[in-house]
One Martini backbone bead per residue (centre of mass of N, CA, C, O) as a GRO file, in nm:
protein
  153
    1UNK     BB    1   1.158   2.039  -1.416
    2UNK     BB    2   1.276   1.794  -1.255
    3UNK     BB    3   1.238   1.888  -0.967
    4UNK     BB    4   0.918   1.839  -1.022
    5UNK     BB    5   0.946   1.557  -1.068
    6UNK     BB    6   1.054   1.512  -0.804
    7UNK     BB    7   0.850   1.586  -0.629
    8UNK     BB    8   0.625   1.373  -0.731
    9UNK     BB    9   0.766   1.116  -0.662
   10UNK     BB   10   0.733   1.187  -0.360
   11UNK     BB   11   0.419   1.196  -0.370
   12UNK     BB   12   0.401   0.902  -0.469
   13UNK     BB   13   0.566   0.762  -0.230
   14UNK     BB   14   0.365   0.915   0.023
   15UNK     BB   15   0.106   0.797  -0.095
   16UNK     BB   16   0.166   0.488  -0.105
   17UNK     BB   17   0.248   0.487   0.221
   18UNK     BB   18  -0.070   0.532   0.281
   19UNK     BB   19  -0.250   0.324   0.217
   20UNK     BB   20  -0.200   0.116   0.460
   21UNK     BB   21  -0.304   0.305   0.669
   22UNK     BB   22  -0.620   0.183   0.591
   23UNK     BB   23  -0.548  -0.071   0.727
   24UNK     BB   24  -0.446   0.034   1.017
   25UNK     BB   25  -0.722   0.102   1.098
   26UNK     BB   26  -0.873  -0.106   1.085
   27UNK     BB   27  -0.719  -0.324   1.246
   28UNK     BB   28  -0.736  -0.141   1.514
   29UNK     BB   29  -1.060  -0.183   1.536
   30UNK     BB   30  -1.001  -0.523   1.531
   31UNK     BB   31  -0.833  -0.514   1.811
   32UNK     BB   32  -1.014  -0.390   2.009
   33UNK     BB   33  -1.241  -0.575   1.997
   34UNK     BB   34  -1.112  -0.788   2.084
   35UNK     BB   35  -1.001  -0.715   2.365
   36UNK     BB   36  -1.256  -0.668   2.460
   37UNK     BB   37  -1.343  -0.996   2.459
   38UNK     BB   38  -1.120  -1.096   2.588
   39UNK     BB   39  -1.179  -0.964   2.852
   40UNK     BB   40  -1.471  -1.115   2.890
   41UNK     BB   41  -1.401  -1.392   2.889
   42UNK     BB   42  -1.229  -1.386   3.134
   43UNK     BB   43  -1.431  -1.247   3.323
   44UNK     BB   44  -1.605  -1.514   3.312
   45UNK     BB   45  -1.428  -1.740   3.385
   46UNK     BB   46  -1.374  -1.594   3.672
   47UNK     BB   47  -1.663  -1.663   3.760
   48UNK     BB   48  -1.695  -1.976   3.715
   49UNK     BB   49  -1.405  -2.035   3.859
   50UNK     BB   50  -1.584  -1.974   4.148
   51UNK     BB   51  -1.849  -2.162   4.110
   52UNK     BB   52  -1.653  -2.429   4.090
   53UNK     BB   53  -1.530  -2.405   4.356
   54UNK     BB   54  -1.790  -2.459   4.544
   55UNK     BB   55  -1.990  -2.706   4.429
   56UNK     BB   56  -2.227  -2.718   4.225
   57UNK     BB   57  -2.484  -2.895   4.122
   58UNK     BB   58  -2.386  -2.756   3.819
   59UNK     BB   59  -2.076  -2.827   3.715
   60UNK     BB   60  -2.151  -2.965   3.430
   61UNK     BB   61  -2.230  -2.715   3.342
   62UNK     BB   62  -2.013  -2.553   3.380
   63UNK     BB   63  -1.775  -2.756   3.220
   64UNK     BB   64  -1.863  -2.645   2.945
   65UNK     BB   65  -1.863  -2.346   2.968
   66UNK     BB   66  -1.579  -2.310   3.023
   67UNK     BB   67  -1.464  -2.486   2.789
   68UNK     BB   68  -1.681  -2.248   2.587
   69UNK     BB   69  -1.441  -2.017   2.665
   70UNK     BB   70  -1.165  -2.126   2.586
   71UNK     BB   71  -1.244  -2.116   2.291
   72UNK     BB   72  -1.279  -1.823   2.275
   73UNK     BB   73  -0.992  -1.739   2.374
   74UNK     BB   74  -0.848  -1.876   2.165
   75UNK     BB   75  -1.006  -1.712   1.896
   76UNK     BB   76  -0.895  -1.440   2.004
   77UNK     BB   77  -0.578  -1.491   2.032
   78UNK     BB   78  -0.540  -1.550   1.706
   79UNK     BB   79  -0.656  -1.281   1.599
   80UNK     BB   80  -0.432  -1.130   1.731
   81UNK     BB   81  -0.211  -1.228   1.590
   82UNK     BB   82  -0.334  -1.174   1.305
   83UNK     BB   83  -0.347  -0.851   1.387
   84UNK     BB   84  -0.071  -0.826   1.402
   85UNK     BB   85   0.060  -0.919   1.157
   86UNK     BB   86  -0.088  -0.701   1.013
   87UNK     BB   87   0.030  -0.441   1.091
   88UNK     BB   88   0.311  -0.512   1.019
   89UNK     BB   89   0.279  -0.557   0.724
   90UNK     BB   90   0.158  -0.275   0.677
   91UNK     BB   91   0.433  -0.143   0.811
   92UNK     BB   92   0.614  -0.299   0.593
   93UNK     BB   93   0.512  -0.152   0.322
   94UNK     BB   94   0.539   0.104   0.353
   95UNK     BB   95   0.871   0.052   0.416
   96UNK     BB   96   0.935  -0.053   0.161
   97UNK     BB   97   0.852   0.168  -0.032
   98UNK     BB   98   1.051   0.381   0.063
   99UNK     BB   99   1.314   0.133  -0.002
  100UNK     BB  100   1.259   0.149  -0.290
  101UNK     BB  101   1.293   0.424  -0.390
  102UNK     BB  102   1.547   0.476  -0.249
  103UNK     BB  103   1.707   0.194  -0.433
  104UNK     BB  104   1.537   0.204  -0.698
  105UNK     BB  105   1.355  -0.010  -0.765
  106UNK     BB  106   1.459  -0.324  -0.626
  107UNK     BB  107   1.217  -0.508  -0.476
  108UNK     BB  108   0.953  -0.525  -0.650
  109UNK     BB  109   0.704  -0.739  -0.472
  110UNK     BB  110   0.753  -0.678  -0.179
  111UNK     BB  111   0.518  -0.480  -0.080
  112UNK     BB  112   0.296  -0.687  -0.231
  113UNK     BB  113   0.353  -0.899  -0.031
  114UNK     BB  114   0.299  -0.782   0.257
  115UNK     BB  115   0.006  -0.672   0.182
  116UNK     BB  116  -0.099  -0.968   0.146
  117UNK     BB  117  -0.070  -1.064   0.403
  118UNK     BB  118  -0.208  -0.858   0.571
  119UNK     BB  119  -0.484  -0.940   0.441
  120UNK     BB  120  -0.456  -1.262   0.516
  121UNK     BB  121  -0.457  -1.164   0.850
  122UNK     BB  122  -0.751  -1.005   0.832
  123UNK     BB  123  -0.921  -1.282   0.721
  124UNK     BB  124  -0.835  -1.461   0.935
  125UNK     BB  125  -0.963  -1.295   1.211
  126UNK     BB  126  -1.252  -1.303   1.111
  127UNK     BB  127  -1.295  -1.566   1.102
  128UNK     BB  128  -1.237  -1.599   1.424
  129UNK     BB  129  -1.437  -1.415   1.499
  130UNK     BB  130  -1.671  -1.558   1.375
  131UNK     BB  131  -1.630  -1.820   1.569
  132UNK     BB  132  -1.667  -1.677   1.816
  133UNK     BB  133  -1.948  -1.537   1.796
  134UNK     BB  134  -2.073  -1.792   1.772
  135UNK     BB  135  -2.016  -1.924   2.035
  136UNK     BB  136  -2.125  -1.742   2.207
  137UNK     BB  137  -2.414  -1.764   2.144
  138UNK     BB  138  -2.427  -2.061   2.226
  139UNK     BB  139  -2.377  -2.012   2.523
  140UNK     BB  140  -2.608  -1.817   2.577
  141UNK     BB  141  -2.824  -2.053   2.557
  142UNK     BB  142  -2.758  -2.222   2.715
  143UNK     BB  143  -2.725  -2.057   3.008
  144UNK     BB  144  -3.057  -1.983   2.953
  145UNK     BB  145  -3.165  -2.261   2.940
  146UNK     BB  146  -3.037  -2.330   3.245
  147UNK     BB  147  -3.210  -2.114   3.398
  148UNK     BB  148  -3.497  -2.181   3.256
  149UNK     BB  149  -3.473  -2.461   3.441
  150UNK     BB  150  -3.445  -2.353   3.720
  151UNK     BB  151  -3.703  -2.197   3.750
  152UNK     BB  152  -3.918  -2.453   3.714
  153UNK     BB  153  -3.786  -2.624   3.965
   0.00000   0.00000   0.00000
């Protein structure tokens, strides 16, 4: 009988280790999100400093533009620390459980400080990321409304 309740609380070792991995797994699909956002803000910066060495007639409306690529870009750049941080976290929560339980439950709150780590660098990326995703939407109504100002001149 002994043996089958060690086996039970393996089982809920690995059970309790799987926890994160569901925080891992959305962390993961809010990471390539972002890093896809990056990659487009980039994309764009590089196109306006190209039109911006031209040295054409709307410079000024360029460099509030490239500003505001700027700053969508820094805001990227957080959400991805902060997703990363959270990555670690609850890798970091996993790996905590299994060795606390190796080592006889000595451990106390350090996995669910490092899962609640986890959440607050998910909290944090969110917000980053909402926004970086207001500024793109304002940055798009500008440069069309300056679109649609040159085209009526």
């Amino acid at each position: 009988m002994l043996q089958n309740t060690g086996a039970l609380s393996h089982y809920a070792i690995l059970t309790a280790m799987l926890a994160p991995a569901f925080f891992l797994t959305a962390t993961a699909a809010l990471l390539a999100s972002a890093n896809t956002r990056l990659a487009r803000v980039v994309d764009r910066l590089r196109s306006l400093i190209v039109a911006w060495e031209l040295d054409a007639p709307d410079r000024a409306e360029r460099d509030e533009q490239i500003l505001r690529h700027r700053q969508r870009a820094h805001l990227v750049l957080r959400a991805c620390r902060l997703l990363y941080g959270a990555v670690a976290s609850f890798v970091g929560t996993s790996l905590s459980l299994a060795m606390d339980a190796f080592l006889g439950f000595r451990l106390g709150v350090v996995p669910t400080l490092l899962a609640v780590f986890g959440v607050l660098f998910l909290l944090g990326a969110s917000f980053a990321m909402w926004r970086e995703v207001s500024l793109a939407v304002v940055s798009f109504d500008a440069e069309l409304d300056q679109e649609l100002a040159r085209r009526r001149n």
